[in-house]
N, C-alpha and C positions, 0 to 999 in steps of 0.2 A: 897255551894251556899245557900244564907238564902231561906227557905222554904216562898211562895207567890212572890216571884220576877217573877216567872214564873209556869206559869199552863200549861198541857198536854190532847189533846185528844188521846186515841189510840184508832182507831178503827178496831176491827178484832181481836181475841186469839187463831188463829194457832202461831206457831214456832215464827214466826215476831215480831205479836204484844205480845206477853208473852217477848221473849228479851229484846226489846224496851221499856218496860212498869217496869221491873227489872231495866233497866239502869236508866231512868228517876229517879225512885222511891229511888231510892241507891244514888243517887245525890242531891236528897233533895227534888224532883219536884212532886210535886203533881201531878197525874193523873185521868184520868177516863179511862176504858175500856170498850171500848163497845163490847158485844160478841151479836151471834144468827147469824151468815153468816160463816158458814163453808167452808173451799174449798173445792173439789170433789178431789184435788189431796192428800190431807191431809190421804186418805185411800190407800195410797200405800206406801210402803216401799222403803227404798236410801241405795245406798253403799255410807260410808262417811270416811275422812281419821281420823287416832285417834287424829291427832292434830289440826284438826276444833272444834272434839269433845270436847275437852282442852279449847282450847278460848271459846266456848261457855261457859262452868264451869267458867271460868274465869269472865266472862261479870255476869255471873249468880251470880256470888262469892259463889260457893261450887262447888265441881268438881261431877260430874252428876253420880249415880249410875246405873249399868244395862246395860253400852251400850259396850266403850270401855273393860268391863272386863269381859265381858263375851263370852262364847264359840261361835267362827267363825269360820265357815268351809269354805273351797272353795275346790269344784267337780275340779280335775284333771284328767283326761281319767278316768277309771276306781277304784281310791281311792277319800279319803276325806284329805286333809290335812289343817293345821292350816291357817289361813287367817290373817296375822301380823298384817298389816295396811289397812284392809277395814272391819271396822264392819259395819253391815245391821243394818238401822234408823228407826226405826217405827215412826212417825213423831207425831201418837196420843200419845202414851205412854211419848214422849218428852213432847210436849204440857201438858199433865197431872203432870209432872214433876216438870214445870216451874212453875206451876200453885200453887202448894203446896209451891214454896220458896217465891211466891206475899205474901203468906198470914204472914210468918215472921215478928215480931217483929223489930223495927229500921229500917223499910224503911218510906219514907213520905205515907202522905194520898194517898190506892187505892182504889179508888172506884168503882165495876163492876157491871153493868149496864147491864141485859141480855135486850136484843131486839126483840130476836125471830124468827126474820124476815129480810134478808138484806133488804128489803123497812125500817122497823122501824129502824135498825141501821143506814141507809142513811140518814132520816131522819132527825135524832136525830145529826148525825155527822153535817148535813148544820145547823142545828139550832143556833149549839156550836158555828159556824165558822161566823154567822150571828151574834151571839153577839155583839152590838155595844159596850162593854164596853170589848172586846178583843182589844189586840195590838201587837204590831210585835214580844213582850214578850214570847208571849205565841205561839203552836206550836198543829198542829193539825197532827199526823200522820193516815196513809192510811196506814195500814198492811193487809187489805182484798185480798193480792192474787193478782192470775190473774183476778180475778172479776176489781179491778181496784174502785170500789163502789163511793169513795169518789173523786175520780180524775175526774170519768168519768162524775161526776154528777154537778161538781163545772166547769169543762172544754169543754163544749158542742161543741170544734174541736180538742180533742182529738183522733188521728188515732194511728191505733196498726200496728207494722211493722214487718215482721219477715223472717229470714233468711230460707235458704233451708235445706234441711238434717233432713226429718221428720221423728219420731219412734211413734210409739204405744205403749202407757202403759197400761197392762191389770192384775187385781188385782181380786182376790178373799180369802172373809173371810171365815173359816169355824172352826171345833172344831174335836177333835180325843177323840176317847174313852179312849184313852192310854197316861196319861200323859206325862210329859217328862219338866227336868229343863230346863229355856231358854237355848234357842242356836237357833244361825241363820246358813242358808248355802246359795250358793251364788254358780253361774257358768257360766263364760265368754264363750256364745256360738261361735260356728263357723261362724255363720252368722253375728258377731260383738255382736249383742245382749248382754243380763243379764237375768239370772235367780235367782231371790230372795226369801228368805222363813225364816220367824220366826216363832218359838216354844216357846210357853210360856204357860208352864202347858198343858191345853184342849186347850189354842188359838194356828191358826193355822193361819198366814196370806202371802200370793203369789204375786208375782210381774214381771210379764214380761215386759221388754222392748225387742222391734222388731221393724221389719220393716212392720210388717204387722199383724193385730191382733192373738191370740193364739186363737188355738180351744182347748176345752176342752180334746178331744182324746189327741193332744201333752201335753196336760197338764199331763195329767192321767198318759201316758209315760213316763214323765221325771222324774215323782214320784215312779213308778216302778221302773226305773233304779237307782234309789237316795237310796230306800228300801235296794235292790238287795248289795250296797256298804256300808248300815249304819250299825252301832256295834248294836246290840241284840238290846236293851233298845227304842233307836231312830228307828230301823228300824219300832218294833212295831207301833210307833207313827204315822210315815207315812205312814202306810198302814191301821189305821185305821181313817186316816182324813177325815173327808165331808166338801164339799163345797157348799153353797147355790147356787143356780140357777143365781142368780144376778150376775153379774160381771162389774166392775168398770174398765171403759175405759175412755182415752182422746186421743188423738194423739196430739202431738205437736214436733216444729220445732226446733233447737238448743236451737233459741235464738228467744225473742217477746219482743220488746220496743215501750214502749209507749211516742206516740213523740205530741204536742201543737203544731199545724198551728202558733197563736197567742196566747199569753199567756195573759189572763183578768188582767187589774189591782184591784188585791182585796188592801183592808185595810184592819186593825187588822191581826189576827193571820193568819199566815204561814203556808201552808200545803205541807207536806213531806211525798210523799213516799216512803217505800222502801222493801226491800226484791222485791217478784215475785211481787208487783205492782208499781215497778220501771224498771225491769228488770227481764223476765222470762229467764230461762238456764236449758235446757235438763240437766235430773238425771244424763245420762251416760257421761255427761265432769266432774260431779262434782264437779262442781264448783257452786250450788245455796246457799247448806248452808256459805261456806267459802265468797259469797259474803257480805251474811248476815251479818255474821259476821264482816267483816270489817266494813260496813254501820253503825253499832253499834258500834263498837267499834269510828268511828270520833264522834257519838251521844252522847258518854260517855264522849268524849274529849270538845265536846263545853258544854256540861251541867259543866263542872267543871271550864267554864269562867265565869267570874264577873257579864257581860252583853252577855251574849249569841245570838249569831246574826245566827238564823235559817234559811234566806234567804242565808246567803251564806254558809251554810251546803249544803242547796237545790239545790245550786249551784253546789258545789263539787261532789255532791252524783250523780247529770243528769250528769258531764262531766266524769265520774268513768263506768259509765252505757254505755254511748254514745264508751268509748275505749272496755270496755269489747264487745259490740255489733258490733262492727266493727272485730274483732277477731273471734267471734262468724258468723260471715257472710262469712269468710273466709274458715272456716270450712265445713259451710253448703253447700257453691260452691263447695268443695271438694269430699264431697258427691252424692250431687248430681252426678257430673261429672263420677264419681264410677259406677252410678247408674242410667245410663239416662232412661229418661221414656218408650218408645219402649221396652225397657228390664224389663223393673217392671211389663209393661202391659201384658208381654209374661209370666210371673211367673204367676204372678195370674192367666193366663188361666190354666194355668200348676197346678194350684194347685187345691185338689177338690171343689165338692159341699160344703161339711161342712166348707172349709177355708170360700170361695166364699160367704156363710150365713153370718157367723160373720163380712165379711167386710162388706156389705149391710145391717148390723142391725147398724154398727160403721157408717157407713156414714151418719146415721142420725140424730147421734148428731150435738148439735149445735155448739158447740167445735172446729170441723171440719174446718170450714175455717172462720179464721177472717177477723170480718167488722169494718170499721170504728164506732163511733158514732156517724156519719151522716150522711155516703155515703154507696157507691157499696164495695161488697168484695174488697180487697185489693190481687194483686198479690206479693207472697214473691219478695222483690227485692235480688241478688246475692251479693248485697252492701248496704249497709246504705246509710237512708236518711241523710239532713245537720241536724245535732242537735240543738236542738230547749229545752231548758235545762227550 
């Protein structure tokens, strides 16, 4: 496609907009990227299958060093054994990754645009999409995440909906005295959960999914027992690791889609979201990267038509979002049903003071239950709304 036939906003340079902003650019499309709105979930680590990791190289055009080939363990009762097809994702180290191949030789004009601030990258994103001299050509994407930044702000009844079957993501960064080559490990708890951990040199980074946030005691124990199984070199590692005091929480539901009451009639350029601010999807279905990736992958497909018609991308992309969320709802009914509330409320008593802190410091994020952007909290429904694309 001749280069000016079409211009690209991207806004957001987690995992999404680096993708998107690769594909664009490799098809000829000039972009802009606008950075400075980081996600909060961007500091936790994913199990991802090696053949997501593939497509993505693929979309990327070089196949990604550091992730699928390097050493993964997965905790089996008491050893460590090979982990085939689930390497652990550091999602920054991706991000930093993608980041080095924009700067490459022979892709169209990138131009990065730091902002700072998501207000200045919001900004700047409605300015773009304000241009009266944009047209249906041109194509404003929303890769900000669950923030949602640019949807939320261009769609003023935009509601967020999200199924049942909540977990807890709880992440902490820290450093060991005791180097050690990458390698991640990984362990499917009894309680359903994941426990995750990358090694990379001094960096040390943790990831629980749960059904209820981790105290650091469990934390400290599960590193003990990880010690206790690891060969000489590794065990050192993990038993000299620290963790800052900070610890990086969200809680979220399977599944969170963002659904338009009414849709505005804009002119000019076309705005598209996608990744987590088209559709969020719980780590442990794995399915967020793989969704990505398809999303980009149809992105790569209309960029290499004549006249590229992004509305009905936007189209496709909402009724892809709207089946997977219906799946996803299915799921979280499932759960929950596992897990009726009477019996959640009995564990928590059941569990100590120190669990009992950590939920009462997590409930006060704001994460915690979503709102509309105009109304009262929202209760998850067990089914999807009607899609509203």
């Amino acid at each position: 496609m001749p280069q000016g036939r079409s211009t690209a906003l991207v806004a957001g340079d987690g995992p999404a907009g680096m993708i998107a902003s690769l594909v664009l650019a490799k098809a000829g499309v000039p972009v802009t990227l606008l950075t400075g709105a980081p996600s909060p979930q961007h500091g936790h680590v994913h199990t991802i299958t090696a053949d997501t990791l593939r497509a993505i190289g693929l979309l990327a055009g070089t196949p990604l060093a550091g992730f699928a080939d390097q050493p993964a363990w997965q905790v089996v009762g008491s050893k460590l054994v090979r982990a085939v097809d689930r390497p652990v994702l550091d999602a920054r180290r991706l991000t930093a990754q993608l980041r080095e191949l924009l700067e490459q030789t022979g892709l169209a004009p990138v131009a990065v645009v730091a902002c700072g601030s998501a207000e200045a990258l919001t900004g700047k994103a409605l300015d773009w999409l304000a241009d009266p001299e944009r047209t249906g050509a041109d194509v404003c994407i929303d890769a900000t995440g669950g923030s949602r930044l640019i949807l939320k702000a261009r769609e003023p009844r935009l509601d967020l909906f999200e199924t049942g079957g909540h977990s807890v993501y709880s992440s902490w960064h820290g450093t060991s005295a005791v180097a050690h080559p990458q390698v991640t490990l990984c362990e499917t708890l009894a309680s359903g959960g994941a426990a995750l951990m990358v090694i990379d040199s001094h960096q040390v980074t943790m990831t629980w999914q749960s059904e209820r946030p981790v105290t650091k005691g469990e934390r400290d124990r599960w590193l003990s027992t990880l010690a206790e199984m690891a060969p000489v070199g590794l065990r050192a590692t993990v038993q000299s690791a620290t963790f800052s005091c900070h610890r990086l929480a969200h809680r979220a539901p399977v599944a969170r889609r963002a659904a338009i009451e009414q849709l505005t009639d804009h002119r000019g350029a076309v705005l598209l979201p996608i990744g987590d601010a088209l559709l969020q999807t719980a780590p442990q279905m794995g399915k967020g990267f793989a969704q990505l990736v398809g999303q980009c992958g149809q992105l790569r497909a209309h960029c290499r038509a004549a006249r590229p018609d992004w509305a009905s991308l936007a189209q496709a992309l909402a009724e892809g979002a709207d089946a997977a969320f219906l799946s996803a709802a299915l799921v979280g009914a499932a759960l929950d049903a596992r897990m009726p509330r009477e019996q959640a409320a009995s564990q928590s008593r059941a569990r100590g003071p120190e669990t009992q802190e950590e939920e009462r410091t997590l409930s006060q994020m704001a994460d915690l239950t979503p709102r509309s952007n105009s109304g009262p909290a929202l209760t998850p429904p067990l089914s999807p709304p009607a899609a509203h694309p």
